[in-house]
matplotlib code that plots the C-alpha trace (Angstrom):
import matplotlib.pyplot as plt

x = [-65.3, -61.6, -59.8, -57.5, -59.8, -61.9, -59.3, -58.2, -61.7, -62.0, -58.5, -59.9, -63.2, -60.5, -58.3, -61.5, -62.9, -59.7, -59.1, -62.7, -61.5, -59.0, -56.5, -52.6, -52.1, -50.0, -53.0, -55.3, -52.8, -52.2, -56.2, -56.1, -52.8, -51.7, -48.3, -48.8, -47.0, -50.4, -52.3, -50.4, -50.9, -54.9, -55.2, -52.7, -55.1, -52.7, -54.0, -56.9, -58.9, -61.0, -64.8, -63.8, -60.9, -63.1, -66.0, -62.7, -61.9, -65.3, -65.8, -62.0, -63.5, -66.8, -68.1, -70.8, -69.2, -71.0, -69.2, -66.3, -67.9, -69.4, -67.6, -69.9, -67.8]
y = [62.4, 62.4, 65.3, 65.7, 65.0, 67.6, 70.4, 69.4, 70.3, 73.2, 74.2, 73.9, 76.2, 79.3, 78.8, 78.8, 82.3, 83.7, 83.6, 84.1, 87.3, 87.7, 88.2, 86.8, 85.1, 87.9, 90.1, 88.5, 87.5, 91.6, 92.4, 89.9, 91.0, 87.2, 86.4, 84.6, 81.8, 81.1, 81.3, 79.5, 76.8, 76.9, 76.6, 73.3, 71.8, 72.5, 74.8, 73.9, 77.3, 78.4, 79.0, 82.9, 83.1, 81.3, 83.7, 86.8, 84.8, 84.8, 88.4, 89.4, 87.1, 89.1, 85.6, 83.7, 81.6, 78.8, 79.0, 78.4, 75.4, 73.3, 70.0, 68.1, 67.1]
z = [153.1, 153.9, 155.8, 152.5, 149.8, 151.3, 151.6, 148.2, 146.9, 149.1, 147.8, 143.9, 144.5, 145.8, 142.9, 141.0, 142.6, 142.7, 139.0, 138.0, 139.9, 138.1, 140.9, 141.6, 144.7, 145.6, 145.2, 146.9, 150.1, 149.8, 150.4, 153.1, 154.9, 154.7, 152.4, 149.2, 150.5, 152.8, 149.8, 148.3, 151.0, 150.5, 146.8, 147.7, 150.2, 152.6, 154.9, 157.2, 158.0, 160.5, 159.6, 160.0, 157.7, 155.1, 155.8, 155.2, 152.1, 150.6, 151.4, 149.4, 146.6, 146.5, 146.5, 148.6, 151.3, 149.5, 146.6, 148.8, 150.7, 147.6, 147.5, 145.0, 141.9]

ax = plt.figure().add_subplot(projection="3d")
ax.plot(x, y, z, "-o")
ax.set_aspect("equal")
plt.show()
């Protein structure tokens, strides 16, 4: 799988979370002291995190990392 088509998919499964959570960006960059602008960046496949800022991620999206990390279509 491609570096892009991953983070793409990766990208789709926050956005996915995040609403299921029903949270803004803005709320959810507030929970993880990060700016919306940086969330922003991951929900457009543009931001390539670390395995601990995904694990941080999961936990402010009272989600399973998994969820996160699912790339089948």
């Amino acid at each position: 799988m491609e570096r892009d088509t991953l983070l793409k998919k990766f990208a789709k499964n926050v956005k996915i979370e995040r609403i299921k959570k029903d949270y803004t960006q803005e709320q959810l960059a507030e929970k993880m002291g990060v700016t919306q602008h940086y969330i922003g960046h991951i929900e457009r496949g543009k931001a390539n995190m670390s395995l601990g800022k995904i694990l941080e991620l999961a936990k402010h999206l009272d989600t399973d990392i998994a969820n996160l990390l699912n790339f089948k279509d």
